[in-house]
C-alpha positions as CSV (number, residue, x, y, z in Angstrom):
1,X,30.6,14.1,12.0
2,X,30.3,16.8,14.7
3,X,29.0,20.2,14.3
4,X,29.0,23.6,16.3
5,X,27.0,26.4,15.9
6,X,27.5,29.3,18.0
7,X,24.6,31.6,17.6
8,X,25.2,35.0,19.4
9,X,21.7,37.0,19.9
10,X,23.9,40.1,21.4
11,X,23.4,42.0,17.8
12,X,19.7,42.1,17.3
13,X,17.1,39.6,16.2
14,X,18.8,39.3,12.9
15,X,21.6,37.2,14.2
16,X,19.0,34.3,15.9
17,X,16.8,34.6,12.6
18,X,20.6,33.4,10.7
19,X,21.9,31.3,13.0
20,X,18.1,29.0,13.0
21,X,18.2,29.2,9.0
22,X,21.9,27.8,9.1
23,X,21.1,25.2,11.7
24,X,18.0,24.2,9.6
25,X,20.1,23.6,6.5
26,X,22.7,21.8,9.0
27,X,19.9,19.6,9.8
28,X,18.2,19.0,6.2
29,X,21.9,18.2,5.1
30,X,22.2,15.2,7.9
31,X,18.6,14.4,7.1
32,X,17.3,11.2,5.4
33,X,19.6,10.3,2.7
34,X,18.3,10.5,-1.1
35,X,15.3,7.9,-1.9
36,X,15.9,4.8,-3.7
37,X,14.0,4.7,-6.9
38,X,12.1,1.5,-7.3
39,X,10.5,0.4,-10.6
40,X,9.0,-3.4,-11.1
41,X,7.0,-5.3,-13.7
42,X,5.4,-7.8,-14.7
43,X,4.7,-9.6,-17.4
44,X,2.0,-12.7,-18.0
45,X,2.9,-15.0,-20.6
46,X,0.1,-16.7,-22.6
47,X,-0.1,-20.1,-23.5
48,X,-1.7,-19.7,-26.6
49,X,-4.5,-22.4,-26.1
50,X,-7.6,-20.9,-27.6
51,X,-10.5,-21.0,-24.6
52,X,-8.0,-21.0,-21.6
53,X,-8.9,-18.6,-19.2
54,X,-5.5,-18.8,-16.9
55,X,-1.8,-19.3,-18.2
56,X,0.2,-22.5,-16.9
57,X,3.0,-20.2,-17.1
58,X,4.0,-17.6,-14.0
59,X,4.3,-14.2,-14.7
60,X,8.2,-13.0,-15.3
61,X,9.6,-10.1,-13.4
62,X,11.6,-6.9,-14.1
63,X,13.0,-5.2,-11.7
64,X,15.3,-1.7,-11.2
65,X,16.6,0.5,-8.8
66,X,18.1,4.1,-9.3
67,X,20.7,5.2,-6.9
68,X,22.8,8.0,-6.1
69,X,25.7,8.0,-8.6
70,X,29.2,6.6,-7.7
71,X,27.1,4.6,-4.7
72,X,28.2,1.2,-3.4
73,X,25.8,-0.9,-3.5
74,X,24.7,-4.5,-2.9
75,X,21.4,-6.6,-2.6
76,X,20.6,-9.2,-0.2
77,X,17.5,-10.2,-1.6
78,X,13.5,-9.0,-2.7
79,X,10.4,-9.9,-1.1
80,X,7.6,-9.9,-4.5
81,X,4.0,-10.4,-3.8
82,X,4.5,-12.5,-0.6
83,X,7.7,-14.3,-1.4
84,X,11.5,-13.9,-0.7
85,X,14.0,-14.2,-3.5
86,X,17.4,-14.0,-3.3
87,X,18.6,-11.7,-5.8
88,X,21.8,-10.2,-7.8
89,X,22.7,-6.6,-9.1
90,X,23.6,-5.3,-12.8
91,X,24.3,-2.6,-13.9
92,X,21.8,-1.2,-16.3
93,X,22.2,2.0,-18.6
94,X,19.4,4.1,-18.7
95,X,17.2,4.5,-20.4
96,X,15.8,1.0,-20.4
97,X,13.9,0.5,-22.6
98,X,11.8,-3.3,-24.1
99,X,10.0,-4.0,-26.8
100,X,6.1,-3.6,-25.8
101,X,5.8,-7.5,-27.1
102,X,8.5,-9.5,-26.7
103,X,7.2,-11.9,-29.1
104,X,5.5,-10.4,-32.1
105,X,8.2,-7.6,-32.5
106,X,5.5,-4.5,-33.8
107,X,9.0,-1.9,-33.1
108,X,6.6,-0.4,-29.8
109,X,8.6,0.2,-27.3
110,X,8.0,0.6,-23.5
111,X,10.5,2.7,-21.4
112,X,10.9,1.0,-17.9
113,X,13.7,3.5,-16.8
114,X,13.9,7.2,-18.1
115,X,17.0,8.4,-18.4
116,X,18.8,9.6,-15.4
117,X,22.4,10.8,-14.1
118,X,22.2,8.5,-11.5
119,X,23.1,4.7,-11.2
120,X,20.8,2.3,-12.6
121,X,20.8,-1.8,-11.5
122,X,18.6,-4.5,-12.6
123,X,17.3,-6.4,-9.9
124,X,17.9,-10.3,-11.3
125,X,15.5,-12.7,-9.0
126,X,17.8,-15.8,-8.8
127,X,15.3,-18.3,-6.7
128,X,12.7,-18.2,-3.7
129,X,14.9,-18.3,-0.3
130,X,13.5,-18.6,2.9
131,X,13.5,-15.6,5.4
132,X,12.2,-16.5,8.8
133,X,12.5,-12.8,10.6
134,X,11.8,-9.6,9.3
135,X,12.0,-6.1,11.9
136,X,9.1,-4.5,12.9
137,X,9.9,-1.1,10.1
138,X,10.7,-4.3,7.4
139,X,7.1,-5.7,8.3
140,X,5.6,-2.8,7.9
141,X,7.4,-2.0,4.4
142,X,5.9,-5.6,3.3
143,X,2.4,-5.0,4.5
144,X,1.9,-1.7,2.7
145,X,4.1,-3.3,-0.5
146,X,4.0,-6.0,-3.2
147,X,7.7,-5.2,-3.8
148,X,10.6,-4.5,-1.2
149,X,14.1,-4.6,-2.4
150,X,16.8,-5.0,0.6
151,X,19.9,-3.0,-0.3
152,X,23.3,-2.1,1.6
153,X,23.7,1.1,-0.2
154,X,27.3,2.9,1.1
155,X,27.3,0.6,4.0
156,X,23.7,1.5,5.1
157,X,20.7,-0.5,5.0
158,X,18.2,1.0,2.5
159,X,15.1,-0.3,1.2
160,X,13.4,-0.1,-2.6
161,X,9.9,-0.2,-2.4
162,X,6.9,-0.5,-4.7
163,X,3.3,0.3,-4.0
164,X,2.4,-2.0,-6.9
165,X,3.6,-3.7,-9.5
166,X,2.8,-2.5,-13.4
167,X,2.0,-5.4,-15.3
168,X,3.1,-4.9,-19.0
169,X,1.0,-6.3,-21.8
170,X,1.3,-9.8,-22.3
171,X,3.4,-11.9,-24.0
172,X,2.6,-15.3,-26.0
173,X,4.5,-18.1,-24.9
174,X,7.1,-18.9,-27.6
């Protein structure tokens, strides 16, 4: 996409003062495209032993991105707390909401995705798959994250990230 502006300072300083606002909004309009809203959880699962201080079970993941509305969008795969996963996309309505135990059903619930006007995807880990290389901007997205999410969002790369991952209360194994 190509733009001109002509700005024409023959007509006083008020014409410049315009013509930098417009370009500005030119600018903020070509600017970094919309963030990708990441959310992930966990959730231990206790084995029920009386006395055992670590679980033989590994923690299950929840994962969801927000993206612009109407967006294409695919997934090529999540790195989570050191680990790549290969990964699938569906469509989620929001709000998302879970039962605060999935177990003991108390009717607490725990709202992992308010409700928004854009589009909503859970992030379904389908196995560990190696990934050898990662750029230098990806490397530094893993170092500063336990979660990334690799998207192609409207043909471009994009990346969901999490600081952290919230760990939701507990749940006994069944």
């Amino acid at each position: 996409m190509g733009w001109v502006l002509r700005v024409s300072t023959g007509r006083g300083p008020g014409a410049l003062v315009v013509g930098l606002a417009a370009l500005s909004m030119i600018a903020g309009a070509m600017a970094e495209p919309s963030p990708i809203k990441t959310y992930v959880y966990g959730r231990a699962t206790l084995s029920g032993i009386p006395g055992t201080q670590s679980s033989p079970f590994a923690p299950s993941y929840l994962l969801y991105v927000e993206v612009p509305k109407g967006s294409a969008v695919t997934v090529q795969g999540v790195w989570l707390r050191g680990k790549y996963y290969s990964a699938s996309l569906r469509k989620v309505a929001s709000p998302v909401v879970v039962d605060r135990d999935p177990v003991v059903l108390t009717g607490e619930k725990e709202t992992l995705v308010k409700k928004t006007a854009n589009d909503a995807y859970a992030v379904v880990l389908e196995g560990e798959s190696p990934r050898e290389t990662y750029s230098h901007s990806e490397k530094q997205l893993l170092a500063s994250h336990e979660a990334v999410v690799f998207l192609t969002v409207d043909r471009s790369p994009r990346y969901g990230t999490a600081k952290t991952v919230k760990m939701l209360k507990p749940a006994a194994a069944p």
